[in-house]
gemmi code that builds the backbone of each chain (N, CA, C; Angstrom):
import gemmi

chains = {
    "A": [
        ("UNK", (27.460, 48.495, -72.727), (27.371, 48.350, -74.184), (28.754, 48.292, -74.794)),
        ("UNK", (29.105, 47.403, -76.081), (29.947, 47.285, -76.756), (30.441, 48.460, -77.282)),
        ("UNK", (31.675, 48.856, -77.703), (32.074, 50.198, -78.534), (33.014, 50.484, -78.751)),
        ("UNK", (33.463, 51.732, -79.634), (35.051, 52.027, -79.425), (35.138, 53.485, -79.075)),
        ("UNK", (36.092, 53.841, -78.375), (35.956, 55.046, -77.475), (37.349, 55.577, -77.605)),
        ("UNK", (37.020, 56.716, -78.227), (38.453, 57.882, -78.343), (38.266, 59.455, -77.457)),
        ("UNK", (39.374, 59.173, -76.897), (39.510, 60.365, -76.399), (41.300, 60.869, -76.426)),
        ("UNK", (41.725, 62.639, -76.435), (39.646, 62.999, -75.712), (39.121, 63.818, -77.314)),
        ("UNK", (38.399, 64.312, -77.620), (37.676, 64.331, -78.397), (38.169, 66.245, -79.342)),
        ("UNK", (38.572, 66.630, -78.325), (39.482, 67.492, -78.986), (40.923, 68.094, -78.235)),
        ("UNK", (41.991, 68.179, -79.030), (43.397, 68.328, -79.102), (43.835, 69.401, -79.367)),
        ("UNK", (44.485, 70.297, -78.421), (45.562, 71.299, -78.868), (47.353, 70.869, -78.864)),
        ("UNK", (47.954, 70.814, -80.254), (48.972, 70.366, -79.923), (49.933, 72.051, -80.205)),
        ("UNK", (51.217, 72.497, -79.730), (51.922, 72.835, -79.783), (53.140, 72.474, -80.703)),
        ("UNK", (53.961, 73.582, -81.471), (54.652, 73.594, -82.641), (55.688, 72.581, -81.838)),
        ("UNK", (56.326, 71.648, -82.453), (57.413, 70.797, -81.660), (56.989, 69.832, -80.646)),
        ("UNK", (55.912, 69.563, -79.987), (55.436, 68.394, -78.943), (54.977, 67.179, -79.752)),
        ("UNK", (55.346, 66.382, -78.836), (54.301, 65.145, -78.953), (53.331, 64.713, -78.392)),
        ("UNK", (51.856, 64.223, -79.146), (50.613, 64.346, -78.693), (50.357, 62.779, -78.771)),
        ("UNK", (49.667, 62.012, -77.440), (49.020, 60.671, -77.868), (47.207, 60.530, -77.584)),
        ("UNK", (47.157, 60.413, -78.884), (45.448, 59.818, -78.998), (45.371, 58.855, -78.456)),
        ("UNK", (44.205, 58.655, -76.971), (43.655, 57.059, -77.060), (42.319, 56.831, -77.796)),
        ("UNK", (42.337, 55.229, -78.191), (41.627, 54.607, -78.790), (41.240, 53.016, -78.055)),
        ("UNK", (39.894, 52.712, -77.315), (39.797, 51.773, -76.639), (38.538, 50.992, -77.312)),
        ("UNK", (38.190, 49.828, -77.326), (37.084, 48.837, -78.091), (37.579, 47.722, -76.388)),
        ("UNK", (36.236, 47.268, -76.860), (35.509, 46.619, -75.700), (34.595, 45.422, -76.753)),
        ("UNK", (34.629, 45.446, -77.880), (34.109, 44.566, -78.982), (34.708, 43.147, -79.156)),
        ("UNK", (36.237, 42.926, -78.043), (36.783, 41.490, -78.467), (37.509, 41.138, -80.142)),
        ("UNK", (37.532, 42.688, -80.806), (38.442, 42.876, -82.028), (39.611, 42.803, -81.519)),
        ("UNK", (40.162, 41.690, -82.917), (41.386, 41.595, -83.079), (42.197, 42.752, -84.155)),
        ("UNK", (41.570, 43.519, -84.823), (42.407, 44.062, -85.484), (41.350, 45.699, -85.163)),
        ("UNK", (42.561, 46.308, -85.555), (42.701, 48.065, -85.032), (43.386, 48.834, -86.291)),
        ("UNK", (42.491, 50.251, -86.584), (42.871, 50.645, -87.323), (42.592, 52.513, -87.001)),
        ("UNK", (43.830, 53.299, -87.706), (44.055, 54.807, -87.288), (43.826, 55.568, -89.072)),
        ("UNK", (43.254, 56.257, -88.683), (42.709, 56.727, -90.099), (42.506, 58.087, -89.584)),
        ("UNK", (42.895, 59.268, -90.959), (42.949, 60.537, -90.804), (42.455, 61.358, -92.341)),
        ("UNK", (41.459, 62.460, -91.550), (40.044, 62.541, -92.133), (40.794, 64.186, -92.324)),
        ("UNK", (40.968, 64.974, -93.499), (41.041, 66.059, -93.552), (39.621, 66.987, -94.520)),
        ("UNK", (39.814, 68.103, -94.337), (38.210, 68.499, -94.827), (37.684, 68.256, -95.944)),
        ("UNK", (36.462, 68.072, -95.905), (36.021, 67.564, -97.655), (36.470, 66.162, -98.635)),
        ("UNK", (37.529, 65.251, -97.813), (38.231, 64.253, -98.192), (37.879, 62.901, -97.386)),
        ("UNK", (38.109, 61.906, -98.595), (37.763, 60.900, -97.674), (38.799, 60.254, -96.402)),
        ("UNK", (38.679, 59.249, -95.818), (39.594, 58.600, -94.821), (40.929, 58.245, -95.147)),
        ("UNK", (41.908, 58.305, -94.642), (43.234, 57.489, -95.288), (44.187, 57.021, -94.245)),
        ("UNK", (44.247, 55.670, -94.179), (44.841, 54.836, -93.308), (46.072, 55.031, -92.593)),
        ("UNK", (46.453, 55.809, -91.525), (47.532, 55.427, -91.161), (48.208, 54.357, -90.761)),
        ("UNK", (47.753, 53.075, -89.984), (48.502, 52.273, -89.448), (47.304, 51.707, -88.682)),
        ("UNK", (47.839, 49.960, -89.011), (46.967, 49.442, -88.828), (47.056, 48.361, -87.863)),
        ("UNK", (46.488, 47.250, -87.099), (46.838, 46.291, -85.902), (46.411, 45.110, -86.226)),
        ("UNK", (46.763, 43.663, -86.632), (45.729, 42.585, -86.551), (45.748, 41.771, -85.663)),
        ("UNK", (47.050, 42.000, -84.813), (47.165, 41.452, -83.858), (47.860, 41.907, -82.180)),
        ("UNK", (47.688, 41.730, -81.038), (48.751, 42.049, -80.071), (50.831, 42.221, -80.276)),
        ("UNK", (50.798, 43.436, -80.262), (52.434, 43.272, -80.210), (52.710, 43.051, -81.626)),
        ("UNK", (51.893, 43.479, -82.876), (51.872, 43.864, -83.805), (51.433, 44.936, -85.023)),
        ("UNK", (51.714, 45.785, -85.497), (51.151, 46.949, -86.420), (52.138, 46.766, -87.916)),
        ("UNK", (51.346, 47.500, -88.590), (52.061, 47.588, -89.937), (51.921, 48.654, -90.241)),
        ("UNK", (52.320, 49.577, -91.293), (52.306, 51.222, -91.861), (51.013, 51.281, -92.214)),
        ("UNK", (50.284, 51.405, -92.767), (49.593, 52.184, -93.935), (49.735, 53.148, -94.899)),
        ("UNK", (48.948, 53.590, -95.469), (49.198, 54.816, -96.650), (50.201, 56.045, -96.105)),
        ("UNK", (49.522, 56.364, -95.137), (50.405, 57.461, -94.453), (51.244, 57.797, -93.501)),
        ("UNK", (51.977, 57.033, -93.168), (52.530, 56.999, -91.179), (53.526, 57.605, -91.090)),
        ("UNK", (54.255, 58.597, -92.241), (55.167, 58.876, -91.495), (54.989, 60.336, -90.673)),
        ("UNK", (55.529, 60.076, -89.454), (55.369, 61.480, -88.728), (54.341, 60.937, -87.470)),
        ("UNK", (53.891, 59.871, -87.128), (53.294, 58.884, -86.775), (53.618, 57.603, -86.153)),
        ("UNK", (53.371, 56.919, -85.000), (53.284, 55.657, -84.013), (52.875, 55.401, -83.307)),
        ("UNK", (52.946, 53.964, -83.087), (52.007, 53.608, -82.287), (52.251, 52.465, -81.578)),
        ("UNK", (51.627, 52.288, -80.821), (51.413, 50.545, -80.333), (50.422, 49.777, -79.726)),
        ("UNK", (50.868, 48.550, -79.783), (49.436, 47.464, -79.068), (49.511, 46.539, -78.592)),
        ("UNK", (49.788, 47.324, -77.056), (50.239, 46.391, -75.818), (49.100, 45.439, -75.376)),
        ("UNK", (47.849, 46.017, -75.829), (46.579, 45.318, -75.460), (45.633, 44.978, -76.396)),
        ("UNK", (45.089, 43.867, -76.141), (43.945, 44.051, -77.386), (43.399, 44.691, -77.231)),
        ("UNK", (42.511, 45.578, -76.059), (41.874, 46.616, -76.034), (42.060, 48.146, -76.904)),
        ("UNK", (43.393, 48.091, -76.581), (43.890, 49.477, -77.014), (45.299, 49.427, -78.204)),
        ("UNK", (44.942, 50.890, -79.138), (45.942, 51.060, -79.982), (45.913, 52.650, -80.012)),
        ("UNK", (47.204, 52.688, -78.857), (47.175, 54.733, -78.841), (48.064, 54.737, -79.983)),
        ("UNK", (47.889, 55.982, -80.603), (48.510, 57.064, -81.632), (49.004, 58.132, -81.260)),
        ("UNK", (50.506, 58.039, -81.618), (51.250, 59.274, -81.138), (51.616, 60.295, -82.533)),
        ("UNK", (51.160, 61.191, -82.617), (51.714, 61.912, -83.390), (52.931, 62.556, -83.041)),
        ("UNK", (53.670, 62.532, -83.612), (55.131, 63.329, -83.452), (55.565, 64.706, -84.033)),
        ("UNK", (56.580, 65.003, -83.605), (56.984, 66.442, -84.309), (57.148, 66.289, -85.518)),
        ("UNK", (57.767, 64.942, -85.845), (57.843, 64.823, -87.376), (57.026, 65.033, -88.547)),
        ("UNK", (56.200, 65.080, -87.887), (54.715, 65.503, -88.792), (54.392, 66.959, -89.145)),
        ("UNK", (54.017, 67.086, -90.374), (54.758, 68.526, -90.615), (53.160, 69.092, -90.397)),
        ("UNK", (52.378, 68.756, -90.854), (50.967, 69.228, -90.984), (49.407, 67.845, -90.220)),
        ("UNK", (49.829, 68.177, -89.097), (49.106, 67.334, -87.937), (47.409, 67.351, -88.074)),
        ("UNK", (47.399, 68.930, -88.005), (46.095, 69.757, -87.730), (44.318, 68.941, -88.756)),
        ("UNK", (44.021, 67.630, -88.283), (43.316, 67.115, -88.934), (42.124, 66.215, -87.989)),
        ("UNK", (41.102, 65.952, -88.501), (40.410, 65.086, -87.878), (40.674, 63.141, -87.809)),
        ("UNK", (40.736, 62.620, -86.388), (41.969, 61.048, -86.626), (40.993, 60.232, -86.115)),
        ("UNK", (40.003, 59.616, -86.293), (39.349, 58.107, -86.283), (40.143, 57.166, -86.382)),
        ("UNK", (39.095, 55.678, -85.313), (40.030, 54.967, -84.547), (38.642, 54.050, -85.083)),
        ("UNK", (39.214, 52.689, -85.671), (38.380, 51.735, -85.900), (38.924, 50.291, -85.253)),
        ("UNK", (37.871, 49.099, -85.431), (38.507, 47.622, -85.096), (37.220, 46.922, -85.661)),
        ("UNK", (37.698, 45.884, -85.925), (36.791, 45.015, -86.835), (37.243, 43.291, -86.173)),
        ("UNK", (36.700, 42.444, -86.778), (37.555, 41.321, -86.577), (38.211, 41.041, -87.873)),
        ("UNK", (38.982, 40.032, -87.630), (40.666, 39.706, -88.451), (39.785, 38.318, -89.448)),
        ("UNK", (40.514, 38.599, -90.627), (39.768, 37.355, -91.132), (40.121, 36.325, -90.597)),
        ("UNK", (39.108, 35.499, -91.301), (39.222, 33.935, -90.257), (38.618, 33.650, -89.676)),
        ("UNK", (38.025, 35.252, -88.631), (37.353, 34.777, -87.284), (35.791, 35.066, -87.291)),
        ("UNK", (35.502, 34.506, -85.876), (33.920, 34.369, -86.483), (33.540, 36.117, -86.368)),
        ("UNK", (32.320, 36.302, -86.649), (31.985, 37.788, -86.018), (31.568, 38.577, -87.389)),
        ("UNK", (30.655, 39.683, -87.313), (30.406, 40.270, -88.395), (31.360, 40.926, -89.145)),
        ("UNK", (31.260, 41.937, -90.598), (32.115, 42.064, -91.581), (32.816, 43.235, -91.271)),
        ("UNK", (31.708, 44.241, -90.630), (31.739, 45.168, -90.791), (32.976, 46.236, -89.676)),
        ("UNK", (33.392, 47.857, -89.733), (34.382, 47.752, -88.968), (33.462, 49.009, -88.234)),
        ("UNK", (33.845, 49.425, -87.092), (33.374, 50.108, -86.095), (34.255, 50.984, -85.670)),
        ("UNK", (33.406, 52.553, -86.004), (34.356, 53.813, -85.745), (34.388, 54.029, -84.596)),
        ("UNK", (35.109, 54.777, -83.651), (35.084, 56.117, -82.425), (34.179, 57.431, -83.101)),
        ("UNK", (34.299, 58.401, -82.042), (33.810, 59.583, -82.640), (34.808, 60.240, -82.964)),
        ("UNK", (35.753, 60.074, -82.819), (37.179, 60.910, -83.377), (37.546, 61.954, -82.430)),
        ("UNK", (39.131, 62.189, -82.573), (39.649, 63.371, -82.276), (39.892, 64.621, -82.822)),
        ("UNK", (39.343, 65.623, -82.640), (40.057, 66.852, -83.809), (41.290, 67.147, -83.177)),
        ("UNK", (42.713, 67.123, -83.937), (43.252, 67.803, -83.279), (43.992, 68.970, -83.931)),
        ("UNK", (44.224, 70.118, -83.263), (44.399, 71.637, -84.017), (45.606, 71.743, -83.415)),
        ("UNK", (47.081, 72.316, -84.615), (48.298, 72.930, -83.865), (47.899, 74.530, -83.913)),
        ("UNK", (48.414, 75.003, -82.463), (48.448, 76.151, -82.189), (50.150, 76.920, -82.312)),
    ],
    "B": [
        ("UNK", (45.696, 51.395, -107.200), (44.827, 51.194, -105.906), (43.774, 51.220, -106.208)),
        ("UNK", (42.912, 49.937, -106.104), (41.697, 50.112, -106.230), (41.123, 51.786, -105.571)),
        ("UNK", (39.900, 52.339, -105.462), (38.999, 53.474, -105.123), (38.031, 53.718, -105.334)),
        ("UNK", (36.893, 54.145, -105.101), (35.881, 54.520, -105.630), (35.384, 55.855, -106.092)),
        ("UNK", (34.666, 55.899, -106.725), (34.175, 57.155, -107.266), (32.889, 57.289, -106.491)),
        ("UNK", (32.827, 58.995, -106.302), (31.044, 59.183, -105.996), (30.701, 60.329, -106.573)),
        ("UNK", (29.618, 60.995, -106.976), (29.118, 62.375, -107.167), (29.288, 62.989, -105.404)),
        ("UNK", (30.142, 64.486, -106.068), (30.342, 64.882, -104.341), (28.800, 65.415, -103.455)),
        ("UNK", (28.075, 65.828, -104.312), (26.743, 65.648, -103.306), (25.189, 65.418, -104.025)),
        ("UNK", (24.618, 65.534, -103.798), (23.336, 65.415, -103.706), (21.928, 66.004, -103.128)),
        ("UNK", (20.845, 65.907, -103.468), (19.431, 66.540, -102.600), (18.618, 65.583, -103.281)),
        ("UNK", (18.307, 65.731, -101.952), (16.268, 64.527, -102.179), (15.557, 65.452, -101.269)),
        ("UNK", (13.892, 65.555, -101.608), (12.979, 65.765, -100.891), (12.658, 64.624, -99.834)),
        ("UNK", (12.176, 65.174, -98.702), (12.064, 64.452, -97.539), (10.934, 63.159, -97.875)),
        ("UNK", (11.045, 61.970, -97.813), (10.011, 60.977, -97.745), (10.256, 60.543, -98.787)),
        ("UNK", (11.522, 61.219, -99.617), (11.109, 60.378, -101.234), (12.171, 59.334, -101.435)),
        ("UNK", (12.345, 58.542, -102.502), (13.775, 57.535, -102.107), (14.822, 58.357, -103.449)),
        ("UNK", (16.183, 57.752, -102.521), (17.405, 58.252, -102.572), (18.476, 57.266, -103.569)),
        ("UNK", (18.439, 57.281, -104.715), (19.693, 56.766, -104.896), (21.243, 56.882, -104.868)),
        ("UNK", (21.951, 56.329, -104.534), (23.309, 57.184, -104.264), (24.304, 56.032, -105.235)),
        ("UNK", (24.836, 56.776, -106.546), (25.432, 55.525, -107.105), (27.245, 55.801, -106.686)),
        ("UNK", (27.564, 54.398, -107.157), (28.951, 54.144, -106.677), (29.802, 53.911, -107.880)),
        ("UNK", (31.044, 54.162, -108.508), (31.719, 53.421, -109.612), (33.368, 52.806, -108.423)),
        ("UNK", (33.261, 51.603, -108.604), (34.547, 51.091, -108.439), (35.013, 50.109, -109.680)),
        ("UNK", (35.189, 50.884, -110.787), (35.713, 49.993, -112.176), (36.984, 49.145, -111.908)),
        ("UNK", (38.007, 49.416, -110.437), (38.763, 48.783, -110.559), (38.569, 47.661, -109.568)),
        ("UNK", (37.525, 47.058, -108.967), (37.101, 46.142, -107.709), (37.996, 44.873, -108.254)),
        ("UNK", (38.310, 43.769, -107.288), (38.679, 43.059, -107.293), (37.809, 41.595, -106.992)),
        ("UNK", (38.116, 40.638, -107.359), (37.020, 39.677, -107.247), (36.959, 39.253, -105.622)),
        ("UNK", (37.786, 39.915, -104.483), (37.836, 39.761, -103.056), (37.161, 40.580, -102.510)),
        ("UNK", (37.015, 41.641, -102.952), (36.772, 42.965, -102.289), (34.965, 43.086, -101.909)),
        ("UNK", (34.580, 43.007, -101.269), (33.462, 43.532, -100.903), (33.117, 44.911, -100.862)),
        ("UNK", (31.764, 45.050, -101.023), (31.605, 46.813, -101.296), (30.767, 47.157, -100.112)),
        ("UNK", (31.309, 48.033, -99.195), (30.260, 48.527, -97.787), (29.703, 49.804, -98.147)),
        ("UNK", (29.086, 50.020, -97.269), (28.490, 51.608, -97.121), (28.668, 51.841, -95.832)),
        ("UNK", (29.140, 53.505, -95.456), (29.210, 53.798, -94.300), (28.270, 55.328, -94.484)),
        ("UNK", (28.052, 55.797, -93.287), (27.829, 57.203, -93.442), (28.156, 58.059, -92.262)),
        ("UNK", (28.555, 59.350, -92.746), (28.934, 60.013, -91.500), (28.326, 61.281, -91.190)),
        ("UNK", (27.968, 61.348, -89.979), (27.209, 63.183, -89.736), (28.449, 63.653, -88.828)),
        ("UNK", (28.387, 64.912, -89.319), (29.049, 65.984, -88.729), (30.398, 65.576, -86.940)),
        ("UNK", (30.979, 65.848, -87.733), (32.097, 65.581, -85.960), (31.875, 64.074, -85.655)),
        ("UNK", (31.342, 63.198, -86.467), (31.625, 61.726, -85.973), (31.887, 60.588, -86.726)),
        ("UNK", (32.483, 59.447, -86.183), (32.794, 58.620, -86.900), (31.436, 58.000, -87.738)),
        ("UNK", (32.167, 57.181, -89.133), (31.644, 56.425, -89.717), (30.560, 55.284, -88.881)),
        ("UNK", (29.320, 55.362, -89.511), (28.646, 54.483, -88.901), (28.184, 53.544, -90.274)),
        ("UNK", (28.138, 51.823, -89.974), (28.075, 50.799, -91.161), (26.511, 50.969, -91.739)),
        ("UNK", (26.217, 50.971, -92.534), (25.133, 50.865, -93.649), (24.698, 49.358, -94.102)),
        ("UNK", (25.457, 49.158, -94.826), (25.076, 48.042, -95.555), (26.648, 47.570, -96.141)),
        ("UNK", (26.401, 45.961, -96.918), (27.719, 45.455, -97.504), (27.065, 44.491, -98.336)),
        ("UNK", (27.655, 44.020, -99.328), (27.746, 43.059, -100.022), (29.177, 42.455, -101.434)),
        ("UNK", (28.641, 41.172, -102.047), (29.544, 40.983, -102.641), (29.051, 41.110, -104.398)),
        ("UNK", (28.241, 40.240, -104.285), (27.412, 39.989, -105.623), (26.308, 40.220, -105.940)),
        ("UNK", (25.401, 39.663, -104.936), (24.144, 39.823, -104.596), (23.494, 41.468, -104.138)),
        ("UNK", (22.111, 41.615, -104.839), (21.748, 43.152, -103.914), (21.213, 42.147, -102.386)),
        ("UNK", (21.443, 43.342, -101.885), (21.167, 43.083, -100.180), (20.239, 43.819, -99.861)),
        ("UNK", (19.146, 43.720, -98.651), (18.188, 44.546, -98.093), (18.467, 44.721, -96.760)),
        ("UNK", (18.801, 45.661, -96.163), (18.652, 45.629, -94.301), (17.101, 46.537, -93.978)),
        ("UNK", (17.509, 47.080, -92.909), (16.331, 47.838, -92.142), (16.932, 49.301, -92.887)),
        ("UNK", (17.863, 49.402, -92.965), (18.629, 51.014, -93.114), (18.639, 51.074, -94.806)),
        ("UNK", (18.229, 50.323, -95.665), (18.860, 50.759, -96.777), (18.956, 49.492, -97.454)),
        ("UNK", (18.812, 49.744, -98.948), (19.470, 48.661, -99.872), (20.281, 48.875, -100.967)),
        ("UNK", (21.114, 48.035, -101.399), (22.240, 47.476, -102.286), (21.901, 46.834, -103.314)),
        ("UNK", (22.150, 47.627, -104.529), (21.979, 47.118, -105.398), (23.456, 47.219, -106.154)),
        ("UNK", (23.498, 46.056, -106.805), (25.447, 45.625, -107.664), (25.486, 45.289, -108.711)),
        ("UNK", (25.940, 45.990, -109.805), (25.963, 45.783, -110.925), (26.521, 44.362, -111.107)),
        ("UNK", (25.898, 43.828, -112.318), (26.381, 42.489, -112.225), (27.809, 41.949, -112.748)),
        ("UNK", (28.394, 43.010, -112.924), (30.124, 42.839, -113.427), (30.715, 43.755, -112.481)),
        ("UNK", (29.862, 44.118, -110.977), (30.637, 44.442, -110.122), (31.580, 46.084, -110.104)),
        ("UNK", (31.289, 46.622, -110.958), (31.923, 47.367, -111.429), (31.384, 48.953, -110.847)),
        ("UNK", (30.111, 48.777, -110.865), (29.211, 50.079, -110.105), (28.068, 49.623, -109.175)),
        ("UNK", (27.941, 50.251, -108.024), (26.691, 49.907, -107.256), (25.824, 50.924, -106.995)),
        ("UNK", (25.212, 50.682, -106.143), (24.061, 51.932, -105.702), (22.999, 51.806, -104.592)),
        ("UNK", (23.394, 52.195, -103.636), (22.614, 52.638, -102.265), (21.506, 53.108, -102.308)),
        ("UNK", (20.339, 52.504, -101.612), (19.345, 53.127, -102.045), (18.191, 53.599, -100.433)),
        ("UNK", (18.031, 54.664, -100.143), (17.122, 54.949, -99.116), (16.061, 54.959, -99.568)),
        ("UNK", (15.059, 54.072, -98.962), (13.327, 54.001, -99.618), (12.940, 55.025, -99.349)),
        ("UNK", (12.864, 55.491, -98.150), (12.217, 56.936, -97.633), (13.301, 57.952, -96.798)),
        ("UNK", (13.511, 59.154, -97.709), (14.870, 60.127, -97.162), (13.609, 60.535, -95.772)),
        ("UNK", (14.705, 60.805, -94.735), (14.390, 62.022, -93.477), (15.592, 62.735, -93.704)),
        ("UNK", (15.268, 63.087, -92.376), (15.759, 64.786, -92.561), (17.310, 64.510, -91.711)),
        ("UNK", (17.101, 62.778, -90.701), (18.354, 62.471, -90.116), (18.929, 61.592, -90.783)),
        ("UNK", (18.618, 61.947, -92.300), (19.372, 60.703, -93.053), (20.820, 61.986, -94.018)),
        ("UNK", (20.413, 62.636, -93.641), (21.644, 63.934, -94.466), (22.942, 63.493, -93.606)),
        ("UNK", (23.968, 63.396, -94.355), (24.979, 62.838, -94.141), (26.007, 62.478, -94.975)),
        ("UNK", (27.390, 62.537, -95.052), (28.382, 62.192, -95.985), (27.870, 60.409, -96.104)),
        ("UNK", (27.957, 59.788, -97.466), (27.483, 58.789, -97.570), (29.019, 58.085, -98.473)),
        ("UNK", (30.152, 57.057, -97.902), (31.066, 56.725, -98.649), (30.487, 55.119, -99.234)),
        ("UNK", (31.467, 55.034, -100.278), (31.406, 53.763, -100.616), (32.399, 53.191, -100.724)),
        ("UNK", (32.866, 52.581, -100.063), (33.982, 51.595, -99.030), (34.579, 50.934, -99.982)),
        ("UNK", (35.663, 49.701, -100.480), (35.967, 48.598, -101.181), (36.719, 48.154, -99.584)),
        ("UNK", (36.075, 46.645, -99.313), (36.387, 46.354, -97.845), (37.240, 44.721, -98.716)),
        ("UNK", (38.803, 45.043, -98.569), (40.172, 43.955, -99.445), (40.613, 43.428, -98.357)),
        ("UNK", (41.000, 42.181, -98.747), (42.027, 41.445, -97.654), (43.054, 41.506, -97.760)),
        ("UNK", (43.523, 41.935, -96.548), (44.905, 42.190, -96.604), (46.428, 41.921, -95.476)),
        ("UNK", (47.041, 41.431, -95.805), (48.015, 40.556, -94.894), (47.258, 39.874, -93.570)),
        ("UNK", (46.632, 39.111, -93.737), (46.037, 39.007, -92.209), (44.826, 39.116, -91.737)),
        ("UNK", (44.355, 40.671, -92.563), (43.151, 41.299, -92.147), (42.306, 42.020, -93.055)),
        ("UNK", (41.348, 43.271, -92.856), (40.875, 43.892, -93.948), (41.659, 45.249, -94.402)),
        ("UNK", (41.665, 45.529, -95.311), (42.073, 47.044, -95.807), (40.746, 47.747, -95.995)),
        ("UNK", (40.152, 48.731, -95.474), (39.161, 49.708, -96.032), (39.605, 50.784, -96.694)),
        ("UNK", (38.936, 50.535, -98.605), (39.741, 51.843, -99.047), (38.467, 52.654, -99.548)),
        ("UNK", (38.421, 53.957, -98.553), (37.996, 55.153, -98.979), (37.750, 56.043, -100.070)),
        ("UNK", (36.743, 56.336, -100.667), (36.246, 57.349, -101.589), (35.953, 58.225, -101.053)),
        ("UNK", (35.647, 59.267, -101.728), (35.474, 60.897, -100.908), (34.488, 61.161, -100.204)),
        ("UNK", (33.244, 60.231, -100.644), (31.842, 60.749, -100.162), (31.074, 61.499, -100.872)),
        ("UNK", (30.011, 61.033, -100.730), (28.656, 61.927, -101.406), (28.197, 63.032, -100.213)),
        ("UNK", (27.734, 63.705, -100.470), (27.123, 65.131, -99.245), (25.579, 64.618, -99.569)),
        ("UNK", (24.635, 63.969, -98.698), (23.328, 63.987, -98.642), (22.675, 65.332, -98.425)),
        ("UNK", (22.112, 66.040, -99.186), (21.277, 66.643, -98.152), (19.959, 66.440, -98.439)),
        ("UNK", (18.919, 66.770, -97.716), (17.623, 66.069, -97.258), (16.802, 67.328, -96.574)),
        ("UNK", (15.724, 67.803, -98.248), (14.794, 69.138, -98.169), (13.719, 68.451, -97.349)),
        ("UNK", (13.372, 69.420, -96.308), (12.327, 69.628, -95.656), (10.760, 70.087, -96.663)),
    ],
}
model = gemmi.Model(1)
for chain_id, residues in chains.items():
    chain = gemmi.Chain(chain_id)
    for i, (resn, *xyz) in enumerate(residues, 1):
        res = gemmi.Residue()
        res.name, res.seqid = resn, gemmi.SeqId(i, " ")
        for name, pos in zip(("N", "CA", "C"), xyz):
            atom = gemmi.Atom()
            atom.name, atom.element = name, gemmi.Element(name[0])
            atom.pos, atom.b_iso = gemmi.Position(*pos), 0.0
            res.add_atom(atom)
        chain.add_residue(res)
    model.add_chain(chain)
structure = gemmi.Structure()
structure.add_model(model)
structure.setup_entities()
């Protein structure tokens, strides 16, 4: 079956490390997107993919990167730079306009990840 | 930035229908309006979308004000696995691709 698949599904990061989320689709999307869910609030975009060997910022990235060596995949590294990590991070892909394919975009189940 | 507005929650009795309204006063004439919904610890799952037109699926219907400005989701018959954060999306084009911009969500809940 088609999907997008994040793991792993929960995260302990440490004060000062760097942590990488994967995020994999098997859907033949061209574009990829990292979004971070804190409690009671809606989604807000970190950084987004429309193509291979390309990303752009979003609303929030700093403290945050990434890349997309594959169309399959767009891991997320959170960094030390990030002062307040400790949040829930969904991983979407849709197709890119232009192309054929439905509108709509397709979540993971997300990562929680908690600094200890 | 465009956004949407929602009432943060809600209750329906089980079997009865659900309206869930939306305000995006600032939509754009590109922007399409989705619905997603989410239960507990998981991602967004798609609902419904449209532009102008109300829409009908199997899951739900769309109804759009006709200046675009407010919509409203509608469950014919609530269950009890329909409780769920319910957002209302503005789905923009943007460099290339789509932007999905997020509202807070409605809180379904759904009396037994």
């Amino acid at each position: 079956d088609g999907g997008i698949t994040q793991s792993p599904k929960y995260l302990f990061r440490k004060e000062g490390q760097n942590v990488t989320l994967s995020c994999e689709q098997n859907l033949n999307h061209d574009a990829m997107y990292w979004y971070r869910q804190d409690p009671g609030q809606g989604l807000r975009l970190i950084y987004y993919s429309q193509i291979v060997n390309d990303f752009q910022k979003g609303d929030i990235a700093e403290g945050y990167s990434v890349s997309r060596e594959k169309k399959e995949s767009f891991p997320l590294t959170v960094t030390s730079a990030q002062k307040n990590p400790t949040a829930f991070y969904l991983c979407a892909s849709s197709y890119s306009r232009g192309g054929a394919g439905g509108t709509e975009a397709f979540f993971g189940q997300g990562t929680r990840l908690t600094v200890v | 930035d465009a956004k949407t507005t929602q009432p943060n929650s809600m209750e329906s009795n089980e079997e009865e229908p659900v309206h869930l309204p939306c305000n995006h006063s600032t939509i754009s004439g590109t922007d399409y309006i989705h619905w997603y919904r989410q239960l507990p610890s998981q991602g967004p799952e798609y609902v419904i979308h449209g532009l102008t037109s109300n829409v009908n699926n199997r899951m739900a219907s769309l109804a759009i004000a006709e200046d675009r400005k407010s919509s409203t989701l509608i469950l014919h018959r609530a269950t009890l696995r329909d409780a769920a954060v319910y957002y209302c999306i503005l789905r923009r084009p943007f460099s290339g691709t789509y932007k999905y911009i997020f509202g807070t969500g409605t809180r379904l809940k759904v009396l037994a």
